[in-house]
Structures are given as structure tokens and as C-alpha cells.
C-alpha positions in Angstrom: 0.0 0.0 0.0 1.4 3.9 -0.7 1.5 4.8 2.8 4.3 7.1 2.1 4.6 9.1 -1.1 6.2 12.4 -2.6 4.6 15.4 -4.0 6.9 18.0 -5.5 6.2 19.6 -2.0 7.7 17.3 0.5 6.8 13.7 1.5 3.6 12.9 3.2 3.0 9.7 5.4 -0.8 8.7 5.5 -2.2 5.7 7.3 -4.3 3.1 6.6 -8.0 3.5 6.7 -10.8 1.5 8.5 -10.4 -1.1 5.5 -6.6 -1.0 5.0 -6.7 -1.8 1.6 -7.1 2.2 1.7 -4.9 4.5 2.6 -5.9 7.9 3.7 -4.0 11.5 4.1 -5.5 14.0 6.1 -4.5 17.3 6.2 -2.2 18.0 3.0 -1.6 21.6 2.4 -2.1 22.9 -1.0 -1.6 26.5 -0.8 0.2 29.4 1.8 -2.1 30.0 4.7 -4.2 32.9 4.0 -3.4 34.9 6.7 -2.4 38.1 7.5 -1.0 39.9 4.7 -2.6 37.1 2.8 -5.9 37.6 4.2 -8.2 38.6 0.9 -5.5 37.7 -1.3 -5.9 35.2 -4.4 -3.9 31.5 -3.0 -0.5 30.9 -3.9 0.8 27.3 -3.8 2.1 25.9 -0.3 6.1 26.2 0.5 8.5 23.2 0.2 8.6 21.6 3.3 11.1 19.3 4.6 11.0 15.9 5.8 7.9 14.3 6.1 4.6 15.7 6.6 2.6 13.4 9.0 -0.6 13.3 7.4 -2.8 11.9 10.1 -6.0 13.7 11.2 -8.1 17.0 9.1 -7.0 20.3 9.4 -9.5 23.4 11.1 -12.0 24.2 9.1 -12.2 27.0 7.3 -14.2 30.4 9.5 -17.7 30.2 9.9 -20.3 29.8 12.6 -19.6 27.3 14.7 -21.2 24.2 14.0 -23.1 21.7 16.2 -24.6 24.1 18.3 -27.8 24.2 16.5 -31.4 22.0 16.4 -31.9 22.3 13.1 -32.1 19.5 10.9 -28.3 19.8 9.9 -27.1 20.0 13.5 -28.6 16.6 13.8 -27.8 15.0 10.5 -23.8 15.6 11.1 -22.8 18.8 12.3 -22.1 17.1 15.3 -18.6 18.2 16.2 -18.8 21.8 18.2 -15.5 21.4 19.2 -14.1 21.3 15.7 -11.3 23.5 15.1 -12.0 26.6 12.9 -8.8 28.9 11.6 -8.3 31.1 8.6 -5.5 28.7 7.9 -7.7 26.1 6.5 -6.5 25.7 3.2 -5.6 21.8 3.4 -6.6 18.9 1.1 -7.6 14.8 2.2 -6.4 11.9 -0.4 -8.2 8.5 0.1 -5.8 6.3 -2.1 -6.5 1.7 -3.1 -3.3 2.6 -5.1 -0.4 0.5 -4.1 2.6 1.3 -6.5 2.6 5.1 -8.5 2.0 4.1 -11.8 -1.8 2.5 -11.5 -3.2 5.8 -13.2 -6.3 5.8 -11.3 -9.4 7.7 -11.7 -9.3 10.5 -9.8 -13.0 12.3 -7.7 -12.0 16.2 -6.5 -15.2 16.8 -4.2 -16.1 20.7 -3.2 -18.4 20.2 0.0 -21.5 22.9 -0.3 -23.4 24.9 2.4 -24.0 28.6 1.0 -20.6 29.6 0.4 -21.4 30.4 4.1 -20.5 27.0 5.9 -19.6 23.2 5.3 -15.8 21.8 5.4 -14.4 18.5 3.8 -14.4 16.5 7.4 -18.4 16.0 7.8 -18.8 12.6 8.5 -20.5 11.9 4.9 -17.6 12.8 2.6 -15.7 9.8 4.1 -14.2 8.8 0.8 -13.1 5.2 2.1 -15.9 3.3 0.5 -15.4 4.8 -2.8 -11.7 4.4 -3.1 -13.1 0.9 -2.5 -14.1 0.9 -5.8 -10.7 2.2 -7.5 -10.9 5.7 -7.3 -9.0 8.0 -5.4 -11.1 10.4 -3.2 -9.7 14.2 -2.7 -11.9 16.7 -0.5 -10.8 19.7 -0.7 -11.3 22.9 1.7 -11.8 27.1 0.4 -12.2 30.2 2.2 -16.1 30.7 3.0 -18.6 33.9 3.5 -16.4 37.5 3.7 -13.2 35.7 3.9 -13.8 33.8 0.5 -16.0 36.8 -1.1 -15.2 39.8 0.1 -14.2 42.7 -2.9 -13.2 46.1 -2.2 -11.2 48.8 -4.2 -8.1 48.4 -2.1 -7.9 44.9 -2.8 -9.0 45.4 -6.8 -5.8 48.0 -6.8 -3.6 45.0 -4.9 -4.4 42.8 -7.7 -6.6 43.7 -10.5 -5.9 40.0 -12.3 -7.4 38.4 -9.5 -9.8 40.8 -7.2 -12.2 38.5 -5.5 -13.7 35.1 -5.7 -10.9 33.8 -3.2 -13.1 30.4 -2.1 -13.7 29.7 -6.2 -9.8 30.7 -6.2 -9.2 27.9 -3.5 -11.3 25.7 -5.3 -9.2 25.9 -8.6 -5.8 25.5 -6.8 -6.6 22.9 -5.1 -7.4 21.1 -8.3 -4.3 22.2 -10.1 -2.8 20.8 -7.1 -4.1 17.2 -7.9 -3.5 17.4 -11.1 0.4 18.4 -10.6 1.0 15.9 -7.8 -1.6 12.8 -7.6 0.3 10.1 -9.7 2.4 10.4 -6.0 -1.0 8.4 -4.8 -1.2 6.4 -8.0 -3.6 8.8 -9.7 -4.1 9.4 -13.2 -3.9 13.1 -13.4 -5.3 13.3 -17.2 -8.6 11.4 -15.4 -9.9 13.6 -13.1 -13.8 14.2 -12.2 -15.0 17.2 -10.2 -17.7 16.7 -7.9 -20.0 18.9 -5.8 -23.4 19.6 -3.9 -25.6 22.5 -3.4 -23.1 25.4 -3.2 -20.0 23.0 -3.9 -22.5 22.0 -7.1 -22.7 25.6 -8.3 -19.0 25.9 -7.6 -18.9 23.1 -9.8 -20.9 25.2 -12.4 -18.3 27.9 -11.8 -15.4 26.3 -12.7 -16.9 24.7 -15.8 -17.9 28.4 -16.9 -14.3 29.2 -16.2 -12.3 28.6 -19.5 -8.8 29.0 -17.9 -9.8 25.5 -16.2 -10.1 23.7 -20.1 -7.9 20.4 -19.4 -7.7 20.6 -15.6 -10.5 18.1 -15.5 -12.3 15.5 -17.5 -16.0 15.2 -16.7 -18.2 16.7 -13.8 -21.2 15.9 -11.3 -23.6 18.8 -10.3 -25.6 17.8 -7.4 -28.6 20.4 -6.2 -26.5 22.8 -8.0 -28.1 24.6 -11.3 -30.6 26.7 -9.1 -33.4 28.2 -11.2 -36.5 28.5 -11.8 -39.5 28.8 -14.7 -41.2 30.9 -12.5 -38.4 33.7 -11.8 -38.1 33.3 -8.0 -34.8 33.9 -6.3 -32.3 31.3 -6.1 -28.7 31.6 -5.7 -28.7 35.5 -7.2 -26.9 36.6 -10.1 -23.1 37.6 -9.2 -23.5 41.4 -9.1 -20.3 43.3 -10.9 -17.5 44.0 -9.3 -18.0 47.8 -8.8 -21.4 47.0 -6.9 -19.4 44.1 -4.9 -17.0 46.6 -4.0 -19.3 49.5 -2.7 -20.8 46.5 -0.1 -17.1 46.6 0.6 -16.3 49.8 1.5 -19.6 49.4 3.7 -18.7 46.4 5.2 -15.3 48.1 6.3 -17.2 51.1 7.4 -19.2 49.1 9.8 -15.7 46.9 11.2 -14.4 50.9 11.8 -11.6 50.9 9.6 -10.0 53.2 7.2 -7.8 51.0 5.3 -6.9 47.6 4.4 -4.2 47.4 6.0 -6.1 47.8 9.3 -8.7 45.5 8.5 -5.9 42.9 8.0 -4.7 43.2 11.4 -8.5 42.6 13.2 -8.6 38.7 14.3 -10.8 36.0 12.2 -13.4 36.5 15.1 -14.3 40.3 14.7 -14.4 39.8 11.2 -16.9 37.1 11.0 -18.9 38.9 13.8 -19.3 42.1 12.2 -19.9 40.0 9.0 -23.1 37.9 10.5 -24.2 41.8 11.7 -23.4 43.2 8.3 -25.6 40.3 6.7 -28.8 41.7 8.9 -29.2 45.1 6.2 -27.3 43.0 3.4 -26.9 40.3 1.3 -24.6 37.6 1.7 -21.6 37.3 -0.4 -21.4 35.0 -2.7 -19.4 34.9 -6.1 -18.9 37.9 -7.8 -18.8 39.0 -11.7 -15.1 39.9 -11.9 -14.8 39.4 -15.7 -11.8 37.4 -14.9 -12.6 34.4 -12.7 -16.6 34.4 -13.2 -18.1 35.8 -16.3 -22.0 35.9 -15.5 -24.5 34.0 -14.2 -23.2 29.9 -14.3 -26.2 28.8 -16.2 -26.4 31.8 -18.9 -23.2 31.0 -19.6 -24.0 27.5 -19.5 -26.9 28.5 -22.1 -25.2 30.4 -24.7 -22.4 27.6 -24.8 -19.5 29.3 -23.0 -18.8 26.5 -21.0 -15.9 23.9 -21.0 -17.4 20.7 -22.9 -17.2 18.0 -20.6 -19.6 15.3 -19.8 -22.0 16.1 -17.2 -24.0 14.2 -13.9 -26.5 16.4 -12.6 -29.8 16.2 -10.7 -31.4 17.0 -7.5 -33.5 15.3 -4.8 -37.4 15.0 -5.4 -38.6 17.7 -2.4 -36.0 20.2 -2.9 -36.7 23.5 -3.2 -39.6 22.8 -5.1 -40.7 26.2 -7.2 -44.2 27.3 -7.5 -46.9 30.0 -8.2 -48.4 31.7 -5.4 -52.0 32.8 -5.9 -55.2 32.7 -3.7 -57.5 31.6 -6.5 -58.0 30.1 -10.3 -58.2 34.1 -11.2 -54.9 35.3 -9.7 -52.9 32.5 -11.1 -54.2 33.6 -14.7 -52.6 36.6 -13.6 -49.7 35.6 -12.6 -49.2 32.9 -15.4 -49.5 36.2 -17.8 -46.8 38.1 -16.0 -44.7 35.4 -16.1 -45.1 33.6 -19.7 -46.8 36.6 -21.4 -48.9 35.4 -24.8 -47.9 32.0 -23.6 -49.7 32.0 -20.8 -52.7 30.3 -22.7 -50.9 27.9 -23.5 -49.4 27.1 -19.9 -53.2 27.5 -18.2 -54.5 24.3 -20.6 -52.1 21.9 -18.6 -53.7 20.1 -15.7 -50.7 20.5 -13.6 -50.9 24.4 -13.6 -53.8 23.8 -11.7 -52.7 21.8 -9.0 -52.2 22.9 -5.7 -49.6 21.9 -3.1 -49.3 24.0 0.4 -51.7 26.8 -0.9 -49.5 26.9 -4.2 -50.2 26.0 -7.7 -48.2 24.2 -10.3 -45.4 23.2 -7.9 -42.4 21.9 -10.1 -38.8 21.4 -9.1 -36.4 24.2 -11.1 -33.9 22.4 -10.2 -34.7 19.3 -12.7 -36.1 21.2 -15.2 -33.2 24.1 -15.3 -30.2 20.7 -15.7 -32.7 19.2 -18.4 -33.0 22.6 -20.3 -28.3 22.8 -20.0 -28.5 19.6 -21.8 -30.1 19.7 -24.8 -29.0 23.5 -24.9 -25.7 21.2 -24.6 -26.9 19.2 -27.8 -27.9 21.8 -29.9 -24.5 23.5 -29.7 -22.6 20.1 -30.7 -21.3 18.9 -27.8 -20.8 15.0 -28.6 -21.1 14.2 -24.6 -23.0 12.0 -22.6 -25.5 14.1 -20.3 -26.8 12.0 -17.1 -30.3 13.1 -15.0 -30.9 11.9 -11.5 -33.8 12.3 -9.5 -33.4 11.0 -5.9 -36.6 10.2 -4.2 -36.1 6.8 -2.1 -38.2 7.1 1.5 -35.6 8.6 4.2 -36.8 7.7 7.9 -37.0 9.0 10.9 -39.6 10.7 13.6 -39.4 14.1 11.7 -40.9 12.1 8.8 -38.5 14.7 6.3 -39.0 13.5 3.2 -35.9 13.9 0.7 -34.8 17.3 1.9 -31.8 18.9 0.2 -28.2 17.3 1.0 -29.6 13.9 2.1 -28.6 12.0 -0.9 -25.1 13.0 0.4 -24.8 9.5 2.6 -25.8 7.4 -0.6 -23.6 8.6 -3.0 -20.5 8.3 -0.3 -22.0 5.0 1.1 -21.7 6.5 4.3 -25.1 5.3 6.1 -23.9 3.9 8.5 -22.2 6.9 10.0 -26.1 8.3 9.9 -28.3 7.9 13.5 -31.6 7.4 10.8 -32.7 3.7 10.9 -31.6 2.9 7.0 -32.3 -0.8 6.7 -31.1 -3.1 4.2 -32.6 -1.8 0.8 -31.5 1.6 1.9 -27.9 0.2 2.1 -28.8 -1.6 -1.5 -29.5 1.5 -3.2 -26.8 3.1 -1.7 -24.1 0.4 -3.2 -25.6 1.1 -5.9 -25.3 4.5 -6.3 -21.6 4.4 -5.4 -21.3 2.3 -7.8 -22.9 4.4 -10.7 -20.8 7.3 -9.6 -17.6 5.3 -9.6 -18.4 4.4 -13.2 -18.9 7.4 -14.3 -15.7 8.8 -12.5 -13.6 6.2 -13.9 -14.9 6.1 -18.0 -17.6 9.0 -18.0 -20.2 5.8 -18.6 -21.9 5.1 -14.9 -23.2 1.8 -15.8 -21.3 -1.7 -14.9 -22.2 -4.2 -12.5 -22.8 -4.4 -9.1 -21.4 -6.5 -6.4 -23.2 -10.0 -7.2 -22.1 -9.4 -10.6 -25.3 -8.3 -11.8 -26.0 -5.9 -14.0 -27.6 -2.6 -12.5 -30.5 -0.9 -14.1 -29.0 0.6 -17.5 -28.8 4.4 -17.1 -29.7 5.9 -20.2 -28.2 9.5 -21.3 -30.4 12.4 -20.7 -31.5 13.7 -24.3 -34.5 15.9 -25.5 -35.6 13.3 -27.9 -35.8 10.5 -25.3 -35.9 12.3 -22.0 -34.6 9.4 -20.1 -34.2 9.5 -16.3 -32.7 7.6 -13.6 -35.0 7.6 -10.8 -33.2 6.4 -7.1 -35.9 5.0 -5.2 -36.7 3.1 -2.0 -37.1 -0.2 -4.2 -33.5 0.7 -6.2 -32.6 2.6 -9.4 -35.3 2.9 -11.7 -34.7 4.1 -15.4 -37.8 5.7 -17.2 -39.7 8.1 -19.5 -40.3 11.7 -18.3 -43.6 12.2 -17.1 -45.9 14.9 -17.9 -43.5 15.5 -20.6 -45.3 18.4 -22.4 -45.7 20.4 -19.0 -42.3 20.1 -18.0 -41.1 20.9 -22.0 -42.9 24.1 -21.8 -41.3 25.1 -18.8 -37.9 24.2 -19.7 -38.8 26.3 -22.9 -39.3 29.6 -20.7 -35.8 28.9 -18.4 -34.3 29.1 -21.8 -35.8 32.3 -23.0 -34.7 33.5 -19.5 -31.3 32.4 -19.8 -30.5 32.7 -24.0 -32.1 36.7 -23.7 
């Protein structure tokens, strides 16, 4: 087994995971700590270091609330630790390696964790990446600066370096990868075979970096979970990255309210006034999330995903079946002919003469899941601009128990695509564990050839999964009786809707 390897930084020492067949490194550093002087600076590759680096347990996650102290349903899912330890120097990535000589050219799975650009980190209990490197891939989660550390923009900083003036975490993100590319045959890795991976906000980072064109050849294929939020109906998700000017105006009054003139002296406050005056800034503001720099991001992820300035690569995407579900809010049948002309204009008629519109859920009508239809509509935009790629749709809607009866809220598909269940306090019984073998496996497929089909343990074959096109509209459906391939249903509703998020998006 490659306990020991060297990067072109220094040799690392890792140590043998639960199954020692793998071998796992904790804690690797990828970049200069961004600290200090640093602080709000674009990353820079980590120093030489000499002998070896002990790469035994995670690093601090990067500056955020504290987690665990909540009762929210996250808090009890697997925010768990409130101990954990939380530093600006956080930027650090984990290798789970099967490899045991250099030169087996595995397939290689770079995972961005999500939670809002606000909060998450790469040691949650789910993104153990043991049981995947089971299956002959090497696992590397990688950490990036969150919230005002990762996002902030401001003149000052602009003037320090106008090549690279915000977007720090999406920065992060990118380094780290360049990182894996430059240095994972160490672990065995194939460094022309690498997938990027992500979920909710680590799927829209995803999006980010394939809207990136600097990044064409740093990786060969990507999976978007929960991450292309949209909506036929116009309602907020993720918002647009605003431009830089407008970024750096919340600047300036972001350092206005930490009582500073410069920033210089806003370098020298600790991590702990910054984030403090940042969760009282956020209670007149907006978060900060990625902004439109013209050198890292470009526009919105999914216009640019649209109009074809995008890296062509194949693409897993989908979402889970109850989240953040999209609707029309209207008291009555004459309201929501309102609203359905506001929104759809002369095709308004045509969306009224659809059962569905009609249906109400919660004191809404026509409830439909942007999420699904906004990945459908990239893909056979995808097609019609010539990409030769396989495109893959997921829906995941298997029965997920427990006393809060929570349906398939956003993020729980996490524990079944890192077979980590039974890190989980829900009682998951056997087919649970089935489906989640199985969906591990379809990810490891895809990861190592871009095709997720193959067979599963028994030597079966699993449920073909069928690319995603506009002709065929093929699906794969994860459910509490397995993977389920099958025909798009109420096809017409959901093509007229895709229709309208690519007006929205192509305009």
C-alpha cells in the first residue's frame, strides 16, 4: 500500500483507513495559509517543506459559525462536532488512495463540500471517501475560504491585484485542483482522469469552474448535485453575481461598519471580529457569494452554460425529489391567470390548458422542481450546440426515515452517494444500504470512464442508465425499491417550462 509518497512539495505519510486496503492523508496543504497579509488575497501554492509531513488527522475548518450548536435539521444530520477546530489557515486537502505502487493511473474524484458559500468543510462525516476508493478511485476533498473571507471585494484589494480581485473560495477551489492534477500520480492517480464533484453550493462551484475557460484540461468530466438553481417561475435562487463595482461598494460598507480606514487595518483585526461584524453586516445585506469579476466568473453559471461558453465536458447532474420545489403563489383560479400572464406573457394560454398548472400543493399552484427542469434545459441546450457528450439526469426520491418524517430534503442524498449510512443515526435498513451500493457504484463508473453503468457487487448488471437527451428524455430515478430508469412524465408540461428557463437564460 502507498502509505508514504512524494509530491513535489515534501513527503507525506498517510495511514491506513478503516479497510486498510485504503490509505488515507489527512491534512495536506495545497496553498500558503491565507493569513495576514494574505488575508483577501488570491492563493498561492504551499512552501517546500522538509522531511515528512505526518498526514494523520483534518486540518481546522475554514471560518464560519460554529457548528453543532444548532437544532436544526443539519445540526442533527452531522454537524455534530462543536468542538471542531476553525482557523483562517484552513486551506488543506484529504487523499483516500486503493493505489499500491505510483503508476496505476487511477481515476481520480475532486469533491467541493456545499453549504451557501457560508458554511460546510471537507471532514463532515458523509464525505468519508473510504468506500469509494473501494471501488478504484482515489477520493480528494478539498477545503476554500467561506462567506467574507472567501468573497469579500473592495477597491483596495482590486488596486492590490486587479488580475485576481475577489472570488478567493472559487480561487481555492481551482488551486486545489491544479494541485491534484500536478501531484496525484504520488497516490497512483491518473492526473489526465480527473472528475470534479460537488453539492448545493459545492454544485454551483462546480458550475463555476466549468464556466471558467482558464480551467479547459484541468479536468475530464463533472457531477452537479442540487447545483443549477433556477426557476420557470423567476423566483430567487442563488442570485446573479452582481459586478465588481457594486461588490466593491458593499465593501467599503462592510469596512465602514468593522471601523476601519484602510486595508491594512482591517488585515490586522482577528478571524473572530471579522466574522462577527460579517453575521451583523448580513442583517441590512446580502450575503456574499461569487462575484462578476470578468476574470474568474463571467455571468451567471447557467447563462453561460446556455449560450455555450462553457468547457465541454460530460455532465451528472440532478437533485433530490422535495427540494426547493418552485411554485406560483395565488389565492385563487383568477390570480394565477394573472400571474401565469406576468410570467409567460402570450404564452400564458398555453401554460393555463395543462392540468398541472392547476394543482395545488401547500396553498401553491403548479409546484415543479427548477432544479430538474433548469439541468434538463443545459443539456439539450448542450446538444444543440454540438457537444458530442453524454449528459446523465438523476432524481433521488427513495423514503428517508425517521420521527421528523423529512421527506428527501436537500443534501440527504449525500450519505448514498458516499456510502456513508452507516455513519447516519436514521434507521436505514437493508434496501437503503442496496441503493446506496448502488449508487456508489454508478458514480464510480462514471468517475472512472464517464459511462456510470457496470455491474454491481453480485455481478449483476444494474438498471442501465440511459443518457439524458431531448428526444428521449430518459431519467434515472433512485428509489426506496432501487434505481429505476424511465420516461419523463408529464412530458409536455415540463417541456414548456424548460422552454421559458431558456428564453430567461439565451435573452
Amino acid at each position: 500500500m502507498l502509505r508514504e509518497v512524494v509530491t513535489k512539495y515534501g513527503r507525506v505519510k498517510g495511514l491506513p483507513a478503516a479497510d486498510p486496503r485504503i490509505t488515507s492523508f489527512k491534512g495536506i496543504p495545497f496553498a500558503k495559509p491565507p493569513v495576514g497579509e494574505r488575508r483577501w488575497t488570491a492563493p498561492e501554492f504551499c512552501d517546500p517543506w522538509e522531511g515528512t509531513l505526518e498526514a494523520y488527522a483534518f486540518k481546522a475548518i475554514s471560518v464560519q459559525d460554529r457548528p453543532g450548536l444548532g437544532t436544526d435539521i443539519y445540526c442533527r444530520e452531522w454537524h455534530v462536532d462543536s468542538e471542531v477546530e476553525i482557523s483562517e489557515d484552513c486551506l488543506y486537502l484529504n487523499v483516500w488512495t486503493p493505489a499500491k505502487k505510483t503508476d496505476e493511473k487511477l481515476p481520480v474524484l475532486v469533491w467541493y463540500f456545499g453549504g451557501g458559500l457560508q458554511w460546510g468543510y471537507p471532514s463532515e462525516m458523509e464525505f468519508d471517501g473510504e468506500r469509494l476508493a473501494r471501488r478504484g478511485i482515489i477520493v480528494v476533498t478539498v477545503n476554500y475560504r467561506l462567506n467574507v473571507f472567501g468573497f469579500l471585494s473592495h477597491p483596495e484589494i482590486t488596486k492590490e491585484n486587479p488580475d485576481k480581485p475577489t472570488n478567493f473560495g472559487y480561487l481555492d477551489q481551482q488551486l486545489a485542483t491544479r494541485w491534484v492534477k500536478e501531484n496525484i500520480e504520488a497516490f497512483g492517480g491518473d492526473p489526465e482522469n480527473i472528475t470534479i464533484a460537488g453539492q448545493s453550493a459545492g454544485g454551483g462551484s462546480v458550475m463555476a469552474q466549468l464556466t471558467n475557460p482558464v480551467n479547459q484540461g484541468l479536468f475530464q468530466r463533472a457531477i452537479v448535485m442540487s447545483g443549477v438553481i433556477g426557476s420557470p417561475y423567476l423566483e430567487a435562487g442563488f442570485p446573479n453575481p452582481p459586478s465588481l463595482a457594486d461588490a466593491e461598494k458593499y465593501g467599503e460598507e462592510y469596512f465602514a461598519l468593522l471601523g476601519v480606514k484602510n486595508l491594512e487595518e482591517a488585515r490586522k483585526l482577528s478571524q473572530d471580529v471579522i466574522l462577527s461584524k460579517y453575521n451583523e453586516f448580513v442583517r441590512n445585506h446580502g450575503r456574499l457569494f461569487g462575484t462578476r469579476d470578468d476574470k474568474f466568473i463571467f455571468g451567471d453559471a447557467a447563462h453561460q452554460a446556455h449560450i455555450g461558453k462553457i468547457i465541454d465536458v460530460p455532465i451528472m447532474a440532478g437533485n433530490t425529489e422535495d427540494e426547493f420545489l418552485n411554485a406560483i403563489k395565488a389565492d385563487n383560479e383568477a390570480e394565477l391567470g394573472v400571474k401565469a400572464s406576468e410570467l409567460f406573457g402570450e404564452a400564458a394560454v398555453k401554460f393555463l390548458e395543462f392540468p398541472e398548472a392547476h394543482e395545488q400543493l401547500n396553498g401553491r399552484f403548479a409546484t415543479v422542481s427548477g432544479i430538474e427542469l433548469s439541468v434538463k434545459a443545459i443539456f439539450e441546450q448542450r446538444k444543440k450546440q454540438g457537444s458530442k457528450n453524454n449528459f446523465y439526469y438523476y432524481r433521488f426520491n427513495p423514503d428517508i426515515p425517521g420521527e421528523d418524517n423529512p421527506g428527501t430534503f436537500h443534501s440527504c442524498d449525500l450519505w448514498f452517494f458516499f456510502e456513508t449510512l452507516a455513519k447516519c443515526s436514521r434507521p436505514y435498513v437493508g434496501r437503503h444500504y442496496d441503493l446506496a451500493r448502488q449508487m456508489a457504484n454508478y458514480w464510480a463508473n462514471y468517475i472512472k470512464c464517464g459511462n456510470p453503468n457496470g455491474n454491481d457487487a453480485d455481478g449483476t448488471a444494474m438498471t442501465e442508465w440511459i443518457p439524458y437527451t431531448e428526444d428521449k428524455c430518459i431519467e434515472m430515478e433512485f428509489t426506496g425499491n432501487g434505481p429505476v430508469s424511465k420516461k419523463e412524465e408529464h412530458h409536455e408540461y415540463k417541456k414548456f417550462l424548460k422552454e421559458q428557463i431558456k428564453r430567461q437564460k439565451t435573452e
